[in-house]
Backbone as XML, in Angstrom:
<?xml version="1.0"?>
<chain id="A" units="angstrom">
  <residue number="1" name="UNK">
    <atom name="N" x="13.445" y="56.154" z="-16.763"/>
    <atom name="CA" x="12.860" y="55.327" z="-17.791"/>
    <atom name="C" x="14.004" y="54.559" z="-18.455"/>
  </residue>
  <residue number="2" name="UNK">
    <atom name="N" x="13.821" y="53.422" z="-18.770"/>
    <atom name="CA" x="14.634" y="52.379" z="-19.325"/>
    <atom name="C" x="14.422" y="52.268" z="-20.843"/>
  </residue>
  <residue number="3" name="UNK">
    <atom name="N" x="15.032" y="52.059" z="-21.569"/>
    <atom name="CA" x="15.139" y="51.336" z="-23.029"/>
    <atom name="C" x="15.331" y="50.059" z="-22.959"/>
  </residue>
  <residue number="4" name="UNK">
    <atom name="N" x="14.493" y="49.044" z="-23.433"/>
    <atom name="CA" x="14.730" y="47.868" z="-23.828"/>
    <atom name="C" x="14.889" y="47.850" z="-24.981"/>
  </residue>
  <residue number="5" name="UNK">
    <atom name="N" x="14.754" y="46.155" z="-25.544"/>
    <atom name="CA" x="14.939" y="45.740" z="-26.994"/>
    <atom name="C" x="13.272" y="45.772" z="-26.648"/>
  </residue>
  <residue number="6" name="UNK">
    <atom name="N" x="12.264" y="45.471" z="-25.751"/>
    <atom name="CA" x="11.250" y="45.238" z="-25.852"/>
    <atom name="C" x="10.115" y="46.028" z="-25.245"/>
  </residue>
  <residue number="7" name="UNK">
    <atom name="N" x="10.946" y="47.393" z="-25.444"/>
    <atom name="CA" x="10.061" y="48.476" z="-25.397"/>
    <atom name="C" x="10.854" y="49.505" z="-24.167"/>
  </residue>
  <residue number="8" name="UNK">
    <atom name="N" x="9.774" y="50.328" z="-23.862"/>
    <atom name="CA" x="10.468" y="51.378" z="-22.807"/>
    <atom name="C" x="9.129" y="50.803" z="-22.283"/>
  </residue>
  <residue number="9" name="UNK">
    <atom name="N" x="10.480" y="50.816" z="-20.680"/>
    <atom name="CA" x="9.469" y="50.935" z="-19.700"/>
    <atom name="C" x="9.774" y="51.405" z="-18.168"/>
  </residue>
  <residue number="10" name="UNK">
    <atom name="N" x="8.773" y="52.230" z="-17.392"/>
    <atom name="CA" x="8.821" y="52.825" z="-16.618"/>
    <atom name="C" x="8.767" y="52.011" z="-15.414"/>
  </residue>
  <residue number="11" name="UNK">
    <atom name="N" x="9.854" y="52.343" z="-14.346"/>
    <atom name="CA" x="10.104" y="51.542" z="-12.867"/>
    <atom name="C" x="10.852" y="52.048" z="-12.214"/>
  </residue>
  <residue number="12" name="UNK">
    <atom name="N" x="9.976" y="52.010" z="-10.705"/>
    <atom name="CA" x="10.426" y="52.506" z="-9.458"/>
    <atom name="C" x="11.072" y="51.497" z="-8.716"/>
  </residue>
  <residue number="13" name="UNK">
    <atom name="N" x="12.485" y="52.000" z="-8.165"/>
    <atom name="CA" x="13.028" y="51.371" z="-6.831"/>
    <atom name="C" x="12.600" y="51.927" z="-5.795"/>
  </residue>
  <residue number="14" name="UNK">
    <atom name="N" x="11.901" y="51.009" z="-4.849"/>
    <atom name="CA" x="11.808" y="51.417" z="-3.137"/>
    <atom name="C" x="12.365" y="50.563" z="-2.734"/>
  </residue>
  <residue number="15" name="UNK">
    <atom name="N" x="12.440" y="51.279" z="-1.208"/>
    <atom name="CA" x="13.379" y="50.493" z="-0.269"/>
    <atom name="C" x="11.758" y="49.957" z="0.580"/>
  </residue>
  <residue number="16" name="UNK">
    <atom name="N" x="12.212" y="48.447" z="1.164"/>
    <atom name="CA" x="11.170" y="47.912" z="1.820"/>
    <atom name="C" x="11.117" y="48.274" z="3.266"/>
  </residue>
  <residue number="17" name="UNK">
    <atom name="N" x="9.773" y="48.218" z="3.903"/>
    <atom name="CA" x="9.618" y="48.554" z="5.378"/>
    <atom name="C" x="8.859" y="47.187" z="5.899"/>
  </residue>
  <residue number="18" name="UNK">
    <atom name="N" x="8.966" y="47.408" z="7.151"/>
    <atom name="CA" x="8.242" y="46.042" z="7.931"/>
    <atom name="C" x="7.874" y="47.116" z="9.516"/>
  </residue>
  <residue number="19" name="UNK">
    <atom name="N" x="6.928" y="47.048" z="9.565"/>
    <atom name="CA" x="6.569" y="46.988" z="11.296"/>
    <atom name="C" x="7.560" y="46.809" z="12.239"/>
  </residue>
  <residue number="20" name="UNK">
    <atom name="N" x="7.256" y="47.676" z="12.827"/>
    <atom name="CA" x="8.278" y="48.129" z="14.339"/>
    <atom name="C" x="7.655" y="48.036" z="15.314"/>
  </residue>
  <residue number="21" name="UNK">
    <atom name="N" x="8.235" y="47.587" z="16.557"/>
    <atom name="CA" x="7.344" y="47.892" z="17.751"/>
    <atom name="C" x="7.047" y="49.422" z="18.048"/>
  </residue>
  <residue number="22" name="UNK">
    <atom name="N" x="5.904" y="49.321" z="18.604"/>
    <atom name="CA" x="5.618" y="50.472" z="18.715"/>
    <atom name="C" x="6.314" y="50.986" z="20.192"/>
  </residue>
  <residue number="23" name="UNK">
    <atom name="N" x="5.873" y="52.789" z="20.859"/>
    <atom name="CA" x="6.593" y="53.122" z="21.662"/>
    <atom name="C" x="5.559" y="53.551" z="22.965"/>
  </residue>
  <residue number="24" name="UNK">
    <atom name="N" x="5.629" y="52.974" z="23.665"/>
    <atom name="CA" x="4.181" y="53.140" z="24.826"/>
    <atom name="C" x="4.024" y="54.889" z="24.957"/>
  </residue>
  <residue number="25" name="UNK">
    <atom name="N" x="2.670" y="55.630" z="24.265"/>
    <atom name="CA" x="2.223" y="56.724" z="24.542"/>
    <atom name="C" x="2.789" y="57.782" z="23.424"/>
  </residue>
  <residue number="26" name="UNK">
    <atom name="N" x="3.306" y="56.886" z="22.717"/>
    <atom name="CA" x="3.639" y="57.905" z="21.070"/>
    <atom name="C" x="2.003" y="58.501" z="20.636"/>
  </residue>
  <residue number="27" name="UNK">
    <atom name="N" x="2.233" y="59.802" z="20.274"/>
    <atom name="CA" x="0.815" y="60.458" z="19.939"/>
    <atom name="C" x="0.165" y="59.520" z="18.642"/>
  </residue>
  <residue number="28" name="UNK">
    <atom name="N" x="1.524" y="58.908" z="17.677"/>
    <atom name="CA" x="0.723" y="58.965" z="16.285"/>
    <atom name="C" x="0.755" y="57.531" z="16.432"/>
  </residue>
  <residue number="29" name="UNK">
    <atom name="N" x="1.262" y="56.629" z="17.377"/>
    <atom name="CA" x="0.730" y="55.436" z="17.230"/>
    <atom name="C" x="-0.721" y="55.086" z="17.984"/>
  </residue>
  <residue number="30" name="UNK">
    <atom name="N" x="-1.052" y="56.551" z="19.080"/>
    <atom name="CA" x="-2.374" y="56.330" z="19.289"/>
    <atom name="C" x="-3.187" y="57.327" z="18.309"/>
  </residue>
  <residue number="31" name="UNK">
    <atom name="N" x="-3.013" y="57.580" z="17.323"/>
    <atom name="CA" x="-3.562" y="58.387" z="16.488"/>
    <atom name="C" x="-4.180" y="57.547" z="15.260"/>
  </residue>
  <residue number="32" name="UNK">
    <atom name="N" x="-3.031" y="56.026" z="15.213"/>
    <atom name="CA" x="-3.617" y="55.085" z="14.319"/>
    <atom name="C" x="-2.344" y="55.057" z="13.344"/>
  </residue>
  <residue number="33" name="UNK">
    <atom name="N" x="-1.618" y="55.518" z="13.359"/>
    <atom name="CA" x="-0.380" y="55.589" z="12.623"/>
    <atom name="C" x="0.491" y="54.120" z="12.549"/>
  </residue>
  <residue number="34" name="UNK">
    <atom name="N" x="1.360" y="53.935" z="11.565"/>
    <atom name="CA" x="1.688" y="52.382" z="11.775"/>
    <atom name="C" x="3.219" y="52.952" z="12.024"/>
  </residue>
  <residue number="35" name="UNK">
    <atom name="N" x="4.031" y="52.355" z="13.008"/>
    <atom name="CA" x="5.546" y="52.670" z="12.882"/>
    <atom name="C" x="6.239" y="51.628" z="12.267"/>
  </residue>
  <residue number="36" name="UNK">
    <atom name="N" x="7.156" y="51.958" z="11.463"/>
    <atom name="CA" x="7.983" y="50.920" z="10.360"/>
    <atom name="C" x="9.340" y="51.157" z="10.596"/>
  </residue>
  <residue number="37" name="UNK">
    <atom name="N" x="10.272" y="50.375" z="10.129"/>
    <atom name="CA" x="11.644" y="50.082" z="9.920"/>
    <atom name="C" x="11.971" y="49.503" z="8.577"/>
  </residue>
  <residue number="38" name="UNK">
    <atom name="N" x="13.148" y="49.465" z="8.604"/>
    <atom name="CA" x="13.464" y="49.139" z="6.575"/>
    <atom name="C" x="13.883" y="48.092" z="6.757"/>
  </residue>
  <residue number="39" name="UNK">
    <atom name="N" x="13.365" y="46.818" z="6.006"/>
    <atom name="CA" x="13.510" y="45.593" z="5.788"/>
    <atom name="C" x="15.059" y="45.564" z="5.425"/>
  </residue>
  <residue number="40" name="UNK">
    <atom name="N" x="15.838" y="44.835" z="6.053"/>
    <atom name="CA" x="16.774" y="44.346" z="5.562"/>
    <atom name="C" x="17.537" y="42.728" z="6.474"/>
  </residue>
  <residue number="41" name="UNK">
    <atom name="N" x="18.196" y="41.964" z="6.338"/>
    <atom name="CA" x="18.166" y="40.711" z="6.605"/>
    <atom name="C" x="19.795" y="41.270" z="7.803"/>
  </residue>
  <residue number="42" name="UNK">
    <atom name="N" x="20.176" y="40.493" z="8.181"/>
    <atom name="CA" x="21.453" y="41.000" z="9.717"/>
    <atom name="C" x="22.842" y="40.887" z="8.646"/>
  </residue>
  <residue number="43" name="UNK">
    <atom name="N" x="22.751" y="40.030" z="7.799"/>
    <atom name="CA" x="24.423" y="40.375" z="7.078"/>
    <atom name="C" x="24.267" y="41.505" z="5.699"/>
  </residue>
  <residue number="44" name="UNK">
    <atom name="N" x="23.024" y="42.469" z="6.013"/>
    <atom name="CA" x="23.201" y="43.076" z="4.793"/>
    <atom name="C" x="23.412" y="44.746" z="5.201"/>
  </residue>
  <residue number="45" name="UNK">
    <atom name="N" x="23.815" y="45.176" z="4.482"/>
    <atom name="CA" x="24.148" y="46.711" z="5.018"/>
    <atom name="C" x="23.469" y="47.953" z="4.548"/>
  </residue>
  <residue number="46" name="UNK">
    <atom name="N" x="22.633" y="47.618" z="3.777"/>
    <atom name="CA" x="21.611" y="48.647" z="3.732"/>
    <atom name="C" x="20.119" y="47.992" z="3.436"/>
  </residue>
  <residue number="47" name="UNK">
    <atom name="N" x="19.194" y="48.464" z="3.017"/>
    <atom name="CA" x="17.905" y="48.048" z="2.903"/>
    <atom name="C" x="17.269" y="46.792" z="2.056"/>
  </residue>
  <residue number="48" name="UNK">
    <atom name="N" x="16.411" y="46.686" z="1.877"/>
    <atom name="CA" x="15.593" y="45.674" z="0.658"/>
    <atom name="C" x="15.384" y="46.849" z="0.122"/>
  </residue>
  <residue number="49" name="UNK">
    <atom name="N" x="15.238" y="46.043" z="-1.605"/>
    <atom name="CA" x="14.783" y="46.805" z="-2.674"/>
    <atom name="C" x="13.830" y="45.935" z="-3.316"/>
  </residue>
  <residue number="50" name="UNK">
    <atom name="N" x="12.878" y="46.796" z="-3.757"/>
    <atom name="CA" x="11.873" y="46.045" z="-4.778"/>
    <atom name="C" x="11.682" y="46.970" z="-5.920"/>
  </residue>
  <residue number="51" name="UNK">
    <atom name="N" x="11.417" y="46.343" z="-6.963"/>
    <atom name="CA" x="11.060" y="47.348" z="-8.510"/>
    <atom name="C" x="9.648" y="47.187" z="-8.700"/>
  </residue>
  <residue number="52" name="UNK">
    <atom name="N" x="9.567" y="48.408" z="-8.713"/>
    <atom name="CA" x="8.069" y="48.483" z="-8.814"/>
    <atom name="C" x="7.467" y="48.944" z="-10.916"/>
  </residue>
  <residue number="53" name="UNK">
    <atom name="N" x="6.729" y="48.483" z="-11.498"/>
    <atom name="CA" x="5.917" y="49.051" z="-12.591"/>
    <atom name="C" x="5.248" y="50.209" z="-12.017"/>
  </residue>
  <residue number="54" name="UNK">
    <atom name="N" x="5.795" y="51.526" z="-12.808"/>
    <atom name="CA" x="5.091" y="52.778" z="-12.196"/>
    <atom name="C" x="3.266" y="52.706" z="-12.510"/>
  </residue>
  <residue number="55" name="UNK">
    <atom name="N" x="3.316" y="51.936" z="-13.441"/>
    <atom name="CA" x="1.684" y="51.689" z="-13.654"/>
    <atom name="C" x="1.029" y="51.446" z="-12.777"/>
  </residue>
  <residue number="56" name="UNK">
    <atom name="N" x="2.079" y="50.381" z="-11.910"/>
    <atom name="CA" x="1.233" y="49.487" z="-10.887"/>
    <atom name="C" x="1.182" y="50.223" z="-9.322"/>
  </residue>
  <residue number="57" name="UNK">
    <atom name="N" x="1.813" y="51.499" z="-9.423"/>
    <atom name="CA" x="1.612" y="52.412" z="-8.318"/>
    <atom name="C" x="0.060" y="53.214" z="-8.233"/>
  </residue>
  <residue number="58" name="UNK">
    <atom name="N" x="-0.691" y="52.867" z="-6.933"/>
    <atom name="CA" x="-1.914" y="53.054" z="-6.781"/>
    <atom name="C" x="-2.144" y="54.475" z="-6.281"/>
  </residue>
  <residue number="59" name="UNK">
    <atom name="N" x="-1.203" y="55.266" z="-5.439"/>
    <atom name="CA" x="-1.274" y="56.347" z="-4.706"/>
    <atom name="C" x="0.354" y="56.414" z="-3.816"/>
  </residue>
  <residue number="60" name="UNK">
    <atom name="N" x="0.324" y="57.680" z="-3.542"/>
    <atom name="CA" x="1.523" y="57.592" z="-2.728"/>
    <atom name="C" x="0.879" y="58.394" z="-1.660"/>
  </residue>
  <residue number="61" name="UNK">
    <atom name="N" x="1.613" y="57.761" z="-0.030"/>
    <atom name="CA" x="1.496" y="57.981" z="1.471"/>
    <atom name="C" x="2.508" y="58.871" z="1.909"/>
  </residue>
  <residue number="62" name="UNK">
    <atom name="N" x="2.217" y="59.578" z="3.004"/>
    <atom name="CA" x="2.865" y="60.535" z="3.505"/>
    <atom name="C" x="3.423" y="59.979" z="4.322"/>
  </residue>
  <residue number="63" name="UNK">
    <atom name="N" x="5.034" y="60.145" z="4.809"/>
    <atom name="CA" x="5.948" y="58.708" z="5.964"/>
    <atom name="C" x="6.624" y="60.129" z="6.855"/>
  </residue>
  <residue number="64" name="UNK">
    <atom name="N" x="6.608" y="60.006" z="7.671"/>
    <atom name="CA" x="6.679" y="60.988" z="8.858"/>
    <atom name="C" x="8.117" y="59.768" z="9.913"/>
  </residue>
  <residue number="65" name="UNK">
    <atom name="N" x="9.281" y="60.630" z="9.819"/>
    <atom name="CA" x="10.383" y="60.725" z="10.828"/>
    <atom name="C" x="9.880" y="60.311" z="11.696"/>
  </residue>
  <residue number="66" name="UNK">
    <atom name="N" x="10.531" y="59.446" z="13.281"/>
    <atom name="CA" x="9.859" y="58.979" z="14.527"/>
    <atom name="C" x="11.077" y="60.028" z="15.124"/>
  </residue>
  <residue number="67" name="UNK">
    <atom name="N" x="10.297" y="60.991" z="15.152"/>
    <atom name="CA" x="11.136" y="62.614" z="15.669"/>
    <atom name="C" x="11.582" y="62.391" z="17.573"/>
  </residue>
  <residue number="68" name="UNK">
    <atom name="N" x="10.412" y="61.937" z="17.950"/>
    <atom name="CA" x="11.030" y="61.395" z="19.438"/>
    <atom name="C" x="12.303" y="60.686" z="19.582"/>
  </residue>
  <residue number="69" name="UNK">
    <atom name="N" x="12.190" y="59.305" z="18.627"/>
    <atom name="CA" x="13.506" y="58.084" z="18.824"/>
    <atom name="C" x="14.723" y="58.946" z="18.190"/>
  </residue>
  <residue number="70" name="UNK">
    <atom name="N" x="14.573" y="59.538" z="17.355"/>
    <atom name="CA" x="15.569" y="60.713" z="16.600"/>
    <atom name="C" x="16.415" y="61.461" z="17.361"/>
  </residue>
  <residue number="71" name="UNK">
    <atom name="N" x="15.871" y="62.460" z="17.742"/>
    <atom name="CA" x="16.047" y="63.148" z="19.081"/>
    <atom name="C" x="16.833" y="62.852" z="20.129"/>
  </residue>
  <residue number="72" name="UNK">
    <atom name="N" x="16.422" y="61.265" z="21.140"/>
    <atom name="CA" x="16.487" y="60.914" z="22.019"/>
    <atom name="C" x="18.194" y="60.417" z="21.328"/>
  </residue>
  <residue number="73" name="UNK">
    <atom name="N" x="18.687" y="59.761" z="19.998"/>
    <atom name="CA" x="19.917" y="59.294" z="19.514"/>
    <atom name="C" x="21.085" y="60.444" z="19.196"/>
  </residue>
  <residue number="74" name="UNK">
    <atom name="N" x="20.162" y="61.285" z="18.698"/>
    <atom name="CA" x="21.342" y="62.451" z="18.031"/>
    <atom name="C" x="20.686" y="64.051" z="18.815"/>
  </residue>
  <residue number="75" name="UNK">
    <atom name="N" x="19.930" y="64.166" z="19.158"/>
    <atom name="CA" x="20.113" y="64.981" z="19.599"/>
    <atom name="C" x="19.198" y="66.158" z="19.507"/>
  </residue>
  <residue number="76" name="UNK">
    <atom name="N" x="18.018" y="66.674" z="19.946"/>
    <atom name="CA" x="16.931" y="67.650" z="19.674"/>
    <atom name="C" x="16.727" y="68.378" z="18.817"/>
  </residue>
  <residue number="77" name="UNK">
    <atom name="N" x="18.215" y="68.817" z="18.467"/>
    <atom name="CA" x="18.322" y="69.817" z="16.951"/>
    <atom name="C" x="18.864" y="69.200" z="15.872"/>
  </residue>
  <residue number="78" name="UNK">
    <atom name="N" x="18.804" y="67.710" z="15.723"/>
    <atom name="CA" x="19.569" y="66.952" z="14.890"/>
    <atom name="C" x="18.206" y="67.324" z="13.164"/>
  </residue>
  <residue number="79" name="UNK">
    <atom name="N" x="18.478" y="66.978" z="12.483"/>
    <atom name="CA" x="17.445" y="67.078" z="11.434"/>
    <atom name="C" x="18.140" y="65.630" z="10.686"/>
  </residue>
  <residue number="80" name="UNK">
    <atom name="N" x="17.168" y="64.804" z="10.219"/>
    <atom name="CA" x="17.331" y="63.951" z="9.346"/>
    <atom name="C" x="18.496" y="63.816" z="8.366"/>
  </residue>
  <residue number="81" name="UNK">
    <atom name="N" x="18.414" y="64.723" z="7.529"/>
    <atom name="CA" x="19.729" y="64.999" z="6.059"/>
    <atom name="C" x="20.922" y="64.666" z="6.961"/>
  </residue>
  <residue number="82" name="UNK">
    <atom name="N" x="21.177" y="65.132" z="8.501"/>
    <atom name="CA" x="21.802" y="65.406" z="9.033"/>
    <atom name="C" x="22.811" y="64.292" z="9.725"/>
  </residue>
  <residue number="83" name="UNK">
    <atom name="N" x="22.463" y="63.296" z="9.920"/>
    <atom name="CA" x="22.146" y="61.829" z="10.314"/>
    <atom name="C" x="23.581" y="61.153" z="9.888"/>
  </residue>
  <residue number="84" name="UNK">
    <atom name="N" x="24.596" y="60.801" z="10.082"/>
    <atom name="CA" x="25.096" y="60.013" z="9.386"/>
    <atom name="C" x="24.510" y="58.833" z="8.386"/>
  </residue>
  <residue number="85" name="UNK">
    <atom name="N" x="24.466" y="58.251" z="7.125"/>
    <atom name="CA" x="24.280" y="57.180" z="6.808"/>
    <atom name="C" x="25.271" y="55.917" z="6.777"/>
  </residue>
  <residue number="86" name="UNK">
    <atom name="N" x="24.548" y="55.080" z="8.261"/>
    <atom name="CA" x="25.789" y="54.182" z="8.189"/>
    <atom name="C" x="24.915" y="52.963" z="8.647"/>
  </residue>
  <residue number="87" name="UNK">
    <atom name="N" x="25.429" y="51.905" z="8.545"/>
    <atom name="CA" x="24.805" y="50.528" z="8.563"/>
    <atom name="C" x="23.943" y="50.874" z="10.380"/>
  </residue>
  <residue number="88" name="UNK">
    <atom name="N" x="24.708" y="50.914" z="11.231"/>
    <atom name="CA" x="23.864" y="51.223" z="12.742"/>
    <atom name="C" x="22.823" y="52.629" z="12.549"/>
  </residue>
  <residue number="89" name="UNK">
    <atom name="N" x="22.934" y="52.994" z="12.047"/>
    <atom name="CA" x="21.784" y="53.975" z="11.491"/>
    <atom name="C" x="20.636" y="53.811" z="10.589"/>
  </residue>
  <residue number="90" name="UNK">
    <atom name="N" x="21.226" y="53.013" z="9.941"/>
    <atom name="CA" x="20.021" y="52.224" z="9.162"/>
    <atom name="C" x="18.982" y="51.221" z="9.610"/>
  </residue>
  <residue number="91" name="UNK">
    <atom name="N" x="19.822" y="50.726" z="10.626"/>
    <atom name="CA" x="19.445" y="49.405" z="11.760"/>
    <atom name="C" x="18.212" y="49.978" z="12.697"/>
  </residue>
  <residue number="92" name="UNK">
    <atom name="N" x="18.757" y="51.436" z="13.073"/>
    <atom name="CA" x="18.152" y="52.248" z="14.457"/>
    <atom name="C" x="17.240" y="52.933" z="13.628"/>
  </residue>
  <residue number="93" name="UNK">
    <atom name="N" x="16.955" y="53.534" z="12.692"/>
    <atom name="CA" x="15.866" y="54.743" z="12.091"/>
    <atom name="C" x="14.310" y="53.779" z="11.722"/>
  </residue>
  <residue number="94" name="UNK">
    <atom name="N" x="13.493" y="54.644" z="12.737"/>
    <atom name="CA" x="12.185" y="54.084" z="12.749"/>
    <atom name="C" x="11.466" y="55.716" z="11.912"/>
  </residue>
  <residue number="95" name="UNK">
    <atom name="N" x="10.188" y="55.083" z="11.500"/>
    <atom name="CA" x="9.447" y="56.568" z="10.840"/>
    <atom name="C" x="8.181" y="56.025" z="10.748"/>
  </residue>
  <residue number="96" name="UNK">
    <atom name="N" x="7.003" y="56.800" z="10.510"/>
    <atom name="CA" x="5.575" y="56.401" z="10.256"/>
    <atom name="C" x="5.006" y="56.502" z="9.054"/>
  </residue>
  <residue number="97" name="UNK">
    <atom name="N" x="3.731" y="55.505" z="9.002"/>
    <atom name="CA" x="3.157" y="55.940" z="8.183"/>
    <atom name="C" x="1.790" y="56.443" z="8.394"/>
  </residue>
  <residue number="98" name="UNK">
    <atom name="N" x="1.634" y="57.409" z="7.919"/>
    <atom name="CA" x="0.556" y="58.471" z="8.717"/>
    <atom name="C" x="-1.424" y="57.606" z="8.269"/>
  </residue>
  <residue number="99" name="UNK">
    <atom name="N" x="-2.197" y="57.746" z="9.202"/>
    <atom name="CA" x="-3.360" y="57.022" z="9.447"/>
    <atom name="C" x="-3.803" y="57.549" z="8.183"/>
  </residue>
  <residue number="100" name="UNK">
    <atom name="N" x="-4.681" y="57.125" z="7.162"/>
    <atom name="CA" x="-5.348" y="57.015" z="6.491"/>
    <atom name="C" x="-7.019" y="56.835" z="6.698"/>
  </residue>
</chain>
């Protein structure tokens, strides 16, 4: 929560996503699932951000790891936390958002 001169007010940073191709015979993209990637433009090194009014938050979605593409980069027993965070990692990490 913030202090202004013109009041307090409550706001969320997220990082932005955009649509990914999908992966021929992924369970949850035939399940109805959407696969995403994090918006960001080629000279920038980590994500988009947007500020959100917590007011103006309607519900929050459950976003599910793309545990296959994961796997297949680092390695079967890799776990997320685990991941380096580095600009080619940020580039490569796909995840879902689960069908509604």
């Amino acid at each position: 929560m913030a202090r202004l001169r013109a009041g307090t007010w409550e706001r969320l940073v997220v990082r932005r996503a955009e649509i990914a191709a999908s992966r021929h015979g992924c369970v949850l993209t035939d399940y109805g699932c959407q696969r995403l990637q994090w918006v960001r433009s080629d000279d920038q090194d980590a994500a988009s951000v947007d500020v959100l009014e917590a007011k103006d938050v309607e519900c929050w979605i459950p976003v599910e790891h793309d545990w296959e593409d994961l796997s297949e980069r680092h390695g079967v027993t890799v776990m997320p936390d685990d991941v380096p965070t580095t600009v080619e990692e940020l580039r490569a990490a796909r995840f879902f958002v689960n069908a509604l």
